[in-house]
N, C-alpha and C positions, 0 to 999 in steps of 0.2 A: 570280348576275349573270354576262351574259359573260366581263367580265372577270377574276371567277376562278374561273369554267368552262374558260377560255379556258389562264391559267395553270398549273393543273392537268393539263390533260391534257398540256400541252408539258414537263410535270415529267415525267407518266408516259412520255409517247415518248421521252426523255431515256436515262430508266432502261433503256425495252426496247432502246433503241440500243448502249447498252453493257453492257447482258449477253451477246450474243452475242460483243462481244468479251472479255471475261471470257472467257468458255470458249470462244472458239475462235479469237483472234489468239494469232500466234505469241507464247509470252511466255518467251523467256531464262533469265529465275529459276529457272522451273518447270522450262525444258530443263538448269539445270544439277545442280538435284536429281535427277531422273530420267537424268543420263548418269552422277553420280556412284554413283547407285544400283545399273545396269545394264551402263553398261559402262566404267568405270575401271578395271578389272578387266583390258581385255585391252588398251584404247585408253590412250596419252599425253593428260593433260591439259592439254599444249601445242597438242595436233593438229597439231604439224608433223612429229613425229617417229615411227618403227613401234615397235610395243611385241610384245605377244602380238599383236594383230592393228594394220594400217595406220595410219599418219594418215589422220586426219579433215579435215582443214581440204580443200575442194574437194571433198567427197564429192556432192555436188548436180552437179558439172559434168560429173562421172566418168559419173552415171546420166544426163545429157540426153537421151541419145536414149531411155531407157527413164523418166520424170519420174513415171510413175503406179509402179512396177514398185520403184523403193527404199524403197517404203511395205509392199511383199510380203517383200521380201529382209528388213528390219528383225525383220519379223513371223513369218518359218517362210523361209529360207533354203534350208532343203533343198529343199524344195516346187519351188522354181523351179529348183534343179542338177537335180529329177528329170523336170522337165517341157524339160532342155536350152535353158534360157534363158543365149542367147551371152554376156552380161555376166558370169552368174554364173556360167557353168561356168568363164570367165575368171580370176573370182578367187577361185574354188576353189584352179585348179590351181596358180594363183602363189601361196597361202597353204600349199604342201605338202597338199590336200587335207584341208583342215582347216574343220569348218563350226560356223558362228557360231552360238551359242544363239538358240533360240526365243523371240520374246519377245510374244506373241499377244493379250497384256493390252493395249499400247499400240494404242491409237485412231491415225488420220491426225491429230488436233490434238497428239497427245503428240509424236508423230514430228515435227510441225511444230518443237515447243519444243524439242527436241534439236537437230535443224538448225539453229536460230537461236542457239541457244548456242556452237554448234560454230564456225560464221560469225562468229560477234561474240569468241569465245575468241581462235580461231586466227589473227585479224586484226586484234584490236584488244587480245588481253590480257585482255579483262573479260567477263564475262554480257551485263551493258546499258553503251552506253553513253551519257554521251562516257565514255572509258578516260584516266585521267591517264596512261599508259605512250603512248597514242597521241598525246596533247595535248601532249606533254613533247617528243614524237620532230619532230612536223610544224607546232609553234606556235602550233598552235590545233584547232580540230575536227579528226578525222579523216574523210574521204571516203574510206574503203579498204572499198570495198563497203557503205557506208551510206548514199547519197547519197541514198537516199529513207525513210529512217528519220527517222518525224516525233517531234518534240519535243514528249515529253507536257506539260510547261507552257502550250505553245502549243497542245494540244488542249482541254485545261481550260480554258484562257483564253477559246476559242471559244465551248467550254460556257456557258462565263458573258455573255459578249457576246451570246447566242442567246437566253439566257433573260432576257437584261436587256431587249432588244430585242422580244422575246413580250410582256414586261408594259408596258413603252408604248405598245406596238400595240393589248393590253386596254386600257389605261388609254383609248387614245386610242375607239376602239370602244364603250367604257362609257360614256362622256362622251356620245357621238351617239346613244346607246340612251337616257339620260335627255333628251335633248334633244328627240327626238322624243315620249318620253312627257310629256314638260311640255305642248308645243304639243295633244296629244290631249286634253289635262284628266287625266290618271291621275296616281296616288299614286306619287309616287319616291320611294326609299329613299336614306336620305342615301348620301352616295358614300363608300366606304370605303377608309381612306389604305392604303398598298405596306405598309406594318409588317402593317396590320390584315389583307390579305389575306394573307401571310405566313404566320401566325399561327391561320390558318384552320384547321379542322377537318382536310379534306381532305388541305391540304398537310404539316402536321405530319405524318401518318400514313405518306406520302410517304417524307418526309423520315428518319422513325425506320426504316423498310422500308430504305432504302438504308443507313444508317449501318449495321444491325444486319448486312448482308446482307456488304457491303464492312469493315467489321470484324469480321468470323466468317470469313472471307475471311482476310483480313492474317494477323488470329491464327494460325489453324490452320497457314497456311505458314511463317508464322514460328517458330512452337512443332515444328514437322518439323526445323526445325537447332538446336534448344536442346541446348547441352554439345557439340556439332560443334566441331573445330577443325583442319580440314582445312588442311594449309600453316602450321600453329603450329610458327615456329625460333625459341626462347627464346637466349637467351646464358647460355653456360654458365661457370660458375665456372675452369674451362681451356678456353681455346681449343685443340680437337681437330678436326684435319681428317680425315674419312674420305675423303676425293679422296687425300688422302697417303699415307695408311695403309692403306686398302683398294683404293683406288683405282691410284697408283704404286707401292707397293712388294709389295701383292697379298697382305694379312694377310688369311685367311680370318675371315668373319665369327664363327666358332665358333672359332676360338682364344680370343676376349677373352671374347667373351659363349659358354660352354661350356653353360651352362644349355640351350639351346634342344633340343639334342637329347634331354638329357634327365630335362627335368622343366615343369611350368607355363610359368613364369618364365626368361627368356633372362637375365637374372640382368644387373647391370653390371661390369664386372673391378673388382677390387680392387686399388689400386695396386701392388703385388707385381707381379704380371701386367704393366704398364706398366714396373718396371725389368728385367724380362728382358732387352728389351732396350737401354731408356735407362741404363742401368748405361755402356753403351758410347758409346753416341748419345747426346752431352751438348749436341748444340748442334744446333737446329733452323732448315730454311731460310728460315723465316718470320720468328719469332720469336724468334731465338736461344737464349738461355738463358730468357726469362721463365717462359715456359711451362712449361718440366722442372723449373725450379725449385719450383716448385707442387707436383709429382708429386713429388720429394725429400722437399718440406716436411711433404706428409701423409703420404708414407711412410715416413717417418723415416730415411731412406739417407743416408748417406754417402758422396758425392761425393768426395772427395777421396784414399780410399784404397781406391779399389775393387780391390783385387787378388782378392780373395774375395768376389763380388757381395749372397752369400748372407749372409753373415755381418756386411756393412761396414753393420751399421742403429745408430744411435747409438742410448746406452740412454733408454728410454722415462719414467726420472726426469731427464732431464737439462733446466736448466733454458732457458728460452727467449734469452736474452743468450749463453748457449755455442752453442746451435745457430743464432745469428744471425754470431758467430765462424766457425765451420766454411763455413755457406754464404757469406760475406764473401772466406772465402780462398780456396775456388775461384773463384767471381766473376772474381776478380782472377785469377787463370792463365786462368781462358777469356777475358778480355778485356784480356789482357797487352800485345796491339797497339795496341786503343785507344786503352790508358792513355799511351803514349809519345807516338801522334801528339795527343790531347787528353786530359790528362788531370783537370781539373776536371770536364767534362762526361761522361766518364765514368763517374767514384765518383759524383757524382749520378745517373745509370742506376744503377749498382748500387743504391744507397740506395733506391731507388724502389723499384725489383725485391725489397730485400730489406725494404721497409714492406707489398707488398703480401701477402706470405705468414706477416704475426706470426702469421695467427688461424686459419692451418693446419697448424701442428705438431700431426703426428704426432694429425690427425681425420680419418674421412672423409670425402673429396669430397662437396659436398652438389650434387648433380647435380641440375639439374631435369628433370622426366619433362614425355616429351613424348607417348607414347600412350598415352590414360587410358580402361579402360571401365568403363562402371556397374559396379557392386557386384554387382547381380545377373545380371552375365552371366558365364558359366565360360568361359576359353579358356586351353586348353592347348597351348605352344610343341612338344614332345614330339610329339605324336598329330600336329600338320601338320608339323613338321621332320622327323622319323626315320619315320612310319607315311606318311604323306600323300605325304613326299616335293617339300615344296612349296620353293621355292626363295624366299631372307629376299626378294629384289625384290620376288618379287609382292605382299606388302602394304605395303611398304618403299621402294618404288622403288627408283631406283638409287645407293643411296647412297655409291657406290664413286665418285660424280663431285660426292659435297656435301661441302662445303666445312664449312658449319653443315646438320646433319640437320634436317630438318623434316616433320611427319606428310602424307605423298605421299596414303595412302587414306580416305576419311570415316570408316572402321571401323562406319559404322550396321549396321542390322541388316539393311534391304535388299540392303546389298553383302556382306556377308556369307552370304547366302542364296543369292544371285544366282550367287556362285562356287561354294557346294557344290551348285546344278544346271549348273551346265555344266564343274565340274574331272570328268576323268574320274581315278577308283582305278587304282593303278598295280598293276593285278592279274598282272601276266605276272611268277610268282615263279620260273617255272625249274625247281620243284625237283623233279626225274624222279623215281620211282620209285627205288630204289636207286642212281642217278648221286648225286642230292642236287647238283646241278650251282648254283655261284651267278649263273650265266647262263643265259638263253632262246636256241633257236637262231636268235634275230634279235639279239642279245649286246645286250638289255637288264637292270640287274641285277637282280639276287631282291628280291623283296619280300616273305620269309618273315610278314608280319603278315596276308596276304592270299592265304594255302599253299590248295591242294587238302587239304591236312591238317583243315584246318579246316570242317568239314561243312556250316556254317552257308552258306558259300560256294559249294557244291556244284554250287549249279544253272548259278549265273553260269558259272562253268571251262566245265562241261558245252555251254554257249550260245558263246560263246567258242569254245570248240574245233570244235565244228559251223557258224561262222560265222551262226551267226542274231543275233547281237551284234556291233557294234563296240566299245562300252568299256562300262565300269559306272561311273556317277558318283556322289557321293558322297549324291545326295539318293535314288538305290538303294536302300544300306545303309542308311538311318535320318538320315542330314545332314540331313534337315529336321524330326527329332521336338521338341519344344518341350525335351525333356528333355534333349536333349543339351547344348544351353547355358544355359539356366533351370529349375534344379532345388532 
């Protein structure tokens, strides 16, 4: 009957109307797996700020006059500094001459979902929005360059108002198609209710095609950040500032954590390592005492008679009521001022401070981990700290300005790929013929893991040295054989 001829096929135009936006409106989500994929790496996840390469936020305004032309540069960069396109030879040179990996897979829809991620990141905080960070700032929506971003509610909403609106139009058209067959004499077929046509052959089929299609869909995107936890800052059993410590007072990252250079595991200090030098530093600008007292408690130190840092560890049978004694009496000298100008409210601080540490004598710190990789991937700290040369920000961020650390990189597997084809090896080792010099005469240092000694490397030096090469990166040497991290 027309009228669920008539429904059916307004299902079907339905569907073909939004598949091409399935795959090819800009979609955010998708832009912010594929930036975290490709280039988190060199770019701030802020976009306001320059990292290895520029902020992003306004990258579309930058390219106006060239609008077709940052779908080329995304795609093979050099391509266009070799063809002296003004833009790019532009930001060549203010990048130090430094050029942007290739990334030739992305389509112009991919490059769309990057740009709209980037836009909606770097001005509102979030992938899609509305953004609670924006909502929170301006009291309601924001209009910070979104002022024509439609409300998928209200697109749906249409959808359904369209198709509600199709079937009483059938319904109404069915009605005058029997009516004229009555007047003619011909056999009508009863009229079939909005459930019945529903229910039909047709549109079930319809309907199962879209669910299957848009749930295979959902899935797969979703199952791409299963075990992800990008921006995961737990609270830690001691509040530790790395803004403080690496940050202000300029504690290299390898003092505490010494493992990195060399071996797997960057290792966590062991409170030893912390009374270095809180032996001295008993009183923190934050937190006062609470905090050190933590570090005392599992350490077993003694506070109170530190003349001998090394030595001043109370004994390891001692029972928990004397070492509640001991830390009680320093207490009370570091907060000997208090106690005079209040001192009720004082010894309850104390008390408090010293309830929260019964069930850390002298245990370790049970620190929660916050970069986690599957079981079967092999990564060793060593081979990119001391061989690679990589510096702990670039998977780390900058954590000399956090406060609470929290995981800066996806750690997936694409980004990790991603960076051993575009890190160049730090092949310039310097080391002359009989000088054995641990500098290059451009006073870069040796990098003996990567010698002309090494024959295996031969050909690279040889390219290098004749200029037929700029760098060798690390998907070169083998950074991308399956075996180097799943074995």
């Amino acid at each position: 009957m027309i009228y669920q001829k008539l429904l059916s096929f307004c299902a079907i135009i339905v569907l073909i109307a939004m598949l091409p936006n399935m795959a090819n409106a800009a979609n955010p989500q998708n832009g912010q797996s594929l930036f975290l994929e490709k280039c988190a790496s060199c770019h701030n996840n802020d976009m306001k700020t320059d990292m290895t390469g520029p902020a992003l936020l306004g990258v579309q305004d930058r390219w106006k006059k060239y609008p077709k032309d940052i779908y080329r540069w995304i795609r093979n960069s050099s391509g266009l500094i070799e063809e002296n396109h003004p833009y790019a030879k532009a930001i060549y040179a203010k990048w130090n001459n430094s050029q942007m990996s290739p990334f030739p897979e992305l389509d112009d829809a991919a490059i769309d979902d990057i740009l709209s991620y980037i836009q909606n990141k770097g001005e509102l905080g979030c992938a899609v929005p509305p953004c609670e960070t924006a909502v929170a700032a301006t009291g309601g929506a924001s209009d910070a360059g979104q002022g024509e971003e439609t409300n998928p509610y209200l697109a749906w909403g249409l959808i359904f108002v369209l198709l509600f609106a199709v079937a009483m139009l059938g319904r109404y058209i069915n009605s005058l198609n029997r009516l004229s067959q009555e007047r003619a004499g011909e056999n009508v077929e009863p009229e079939k209710s909005i459930v019945g046509v529903l229910l039909s052959p047709l549109v079930v089929k319809v309907l199962i095609f879209v669910l299957v299609l848009v749930g295979g869909y959902t899935t797969v995107n979703k199952a791409i950040g299963l075990g992800r936890q990008q921006g995961y800052a737990p609270t830690q059993p001691i509040k530790f500032s790395h803004k403080l410590h690496a940050g202000k007072h300029g504690i290299d990252c390898q003092y505490c954590h010494d493992g990195a250079r060399r071996s797997k595991h960057s290792v966590i200090p062991a409170t030893n390592t912390c009374i270095n030098c809180h032996a001295n530093v008993q009183k923190g600008p934050e937190y006062g005492t609470a905090e050190i007292l933590k570090v005392y408690a599992a350490s077993g130190f003694n506070p109170v008679a530190n003349e001998n840092a090394y030595e001043n560890y109370l004994p390891t049978d001692l029972d928990a009521e004397s070492r509640t004694r001991v830390y009680r009496s320093w207490l009370k000298k570091m907060m000997k001022d208090d106690l005079k100008k209040d001192e009720k409210g004082t010894k309850r601080l104390i008390e408090e401070q010293l309830s929260a540490v019964q069930t850390m004598f002298s245990k370790p710190v049970e620190w929660v981990r916050i970069h986690n990789l599957p079981d079967h991937v092999y990564f060793n700290h060593a081979q990119h700290v001391s061989v690679g040369k990589i510096k702990c920000q670039t998977c780390h961020g900058k954590v000399e300005e956090m406060d609470i650390v929290k995981q800066h990189a996806p750690l997936s597997m694409g980004w990790c790929i991603n960076c051993h084809r575009q890190t160049e090896v730090q092949f310039r080792d310097g080391l002359d013929k009989g000088k054995r010099s641990p500098y290059d005469g451009e006073g870069n240092q040796a990098n003996a893991y990567y010698s002309e000694d090494y024959k295996y490397y031969e050909k690279y030096h040889e390219e290098l040295k004749a200029g037929d090469r700029k760098g060798v990166t690390v998907e070169e040497i083998g950074g991308l054989e399956c075996q180097k991290c799943h074995y």
